[in-house]
N, C-alpha and C positions, 0 to 999 in steps of 0.2 A: 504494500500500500504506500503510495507517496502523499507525503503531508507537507503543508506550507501553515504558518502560522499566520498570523494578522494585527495589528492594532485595530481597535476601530477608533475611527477619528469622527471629529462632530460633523465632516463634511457626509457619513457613512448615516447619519440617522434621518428619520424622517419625522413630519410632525407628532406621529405618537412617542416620538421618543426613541425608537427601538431601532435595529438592523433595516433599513428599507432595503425593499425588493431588488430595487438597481445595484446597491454595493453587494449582494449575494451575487448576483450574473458579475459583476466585476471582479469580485472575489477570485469566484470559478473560471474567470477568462483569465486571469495573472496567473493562476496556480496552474493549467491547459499549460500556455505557454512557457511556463516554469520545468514543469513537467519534459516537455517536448525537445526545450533546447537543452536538457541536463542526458535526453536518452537519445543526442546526435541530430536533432531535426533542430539545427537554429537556423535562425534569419538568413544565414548567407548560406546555408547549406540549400534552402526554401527557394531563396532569388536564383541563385545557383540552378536549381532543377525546374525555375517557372514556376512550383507550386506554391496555394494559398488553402487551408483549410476554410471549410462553409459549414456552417451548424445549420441544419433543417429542423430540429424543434429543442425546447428544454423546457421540461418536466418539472417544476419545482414543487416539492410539498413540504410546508411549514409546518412545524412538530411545535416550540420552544421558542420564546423570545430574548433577544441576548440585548445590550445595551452597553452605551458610551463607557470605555473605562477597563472594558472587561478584551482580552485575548480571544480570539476565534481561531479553531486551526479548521482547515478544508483538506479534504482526503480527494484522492483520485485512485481509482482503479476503471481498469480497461474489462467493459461487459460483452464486446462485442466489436470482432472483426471481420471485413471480409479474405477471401485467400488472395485477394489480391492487392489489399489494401484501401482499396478506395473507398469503403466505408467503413465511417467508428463509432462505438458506442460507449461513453465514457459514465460514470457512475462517480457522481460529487456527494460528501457527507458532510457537512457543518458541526463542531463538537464544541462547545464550549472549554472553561477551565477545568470544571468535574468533568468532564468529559460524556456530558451530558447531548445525544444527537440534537442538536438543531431544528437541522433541516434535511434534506436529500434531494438529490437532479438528478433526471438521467438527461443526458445530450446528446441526440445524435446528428453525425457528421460525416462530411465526406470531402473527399482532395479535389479543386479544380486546377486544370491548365491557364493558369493565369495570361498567357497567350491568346486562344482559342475560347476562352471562358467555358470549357466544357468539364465535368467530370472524368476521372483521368484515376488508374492505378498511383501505385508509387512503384517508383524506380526498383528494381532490385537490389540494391543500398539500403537505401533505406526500410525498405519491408523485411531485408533482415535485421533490422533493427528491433523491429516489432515484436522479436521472443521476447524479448527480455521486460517487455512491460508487464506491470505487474495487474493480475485479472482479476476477475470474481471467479468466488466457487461457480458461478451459475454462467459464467463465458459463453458465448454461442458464436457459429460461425454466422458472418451477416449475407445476403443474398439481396437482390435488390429488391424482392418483395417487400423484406423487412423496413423499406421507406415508403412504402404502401398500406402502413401498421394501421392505422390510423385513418384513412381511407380520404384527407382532407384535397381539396383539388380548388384552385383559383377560381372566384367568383367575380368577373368581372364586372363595374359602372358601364350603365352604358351611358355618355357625356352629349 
């Protein structure tokens, strides 16, 4: 499991006073990144290969409310890949200082060709990389049905 800790700063609360919803997603986007560049996938290695990751949904469900003052660590484990890399499903945990859960995300994602703007494997480099992340008991391989989970599909204005 990979853990990053936190201050929360008063720019982090919202008017109840508490964690707002945005420093959780921010949270989880530092510690992704964090994550990433510590397991060979940083910035230059990314420009380097054209890739950019794209999150297609995040899950968040609120357990526990935490507040200005107090420590947050956010966990990462990897729930879900595919054989070829281009899709991920990353599992975010929120823990307080008792180490009491938070919160939980699931986020799923996938690589585009920042060239092409299309969805794109990963290089065989980098997806060897990919053992070494640390999973859930409940890992699955991903398929592209699996971004079909959910069944949601663009509703377009008509203007």
């Amino acid at each position: 499991m990979y853990k990053k800790q936190f201050e929360i700063r008063w720019s982090d609360i919202d008017a109840n006073r508490h964690l707002a919803n945005s420093a959780y997603i921010n949270f989880m986007s530092h510690t992704r990144t964090a994550f990433l560049q510590e397991h060979g996938f940083s910035l230059s290695e990314l420009v380097k290969e054209g890739l950019g990751p794209v999150v297609f949904h995040e899950h968040v469900h609120y357990f526990k409310e935490t507040f200005l003052g107090y420590p947050v660590t956010v966990t990462l484990e990897v729930s879900g890949l595919s054989e070829d890399g281009m899709f991920f499903k990353f599992d975010h945990n929120f823990y307080n200082h008792k180490g009491e859960n938070l919160a939980f995300c699931e986020i799923f994602g996938a690589w585009i060709d920042l060239n092409s703007r299309k969805l794109t494997n990963l290089p065989d480099d980098l997806l060897k990389l990919t053992s070494s992340f640390p999973k859930t008991e409940d890992f699955k391989i991903l398929t592209k049905e699996d971004t079909r989970k959910h069944n949601r599909t663009p509703r377009n204005l008509s203007l």
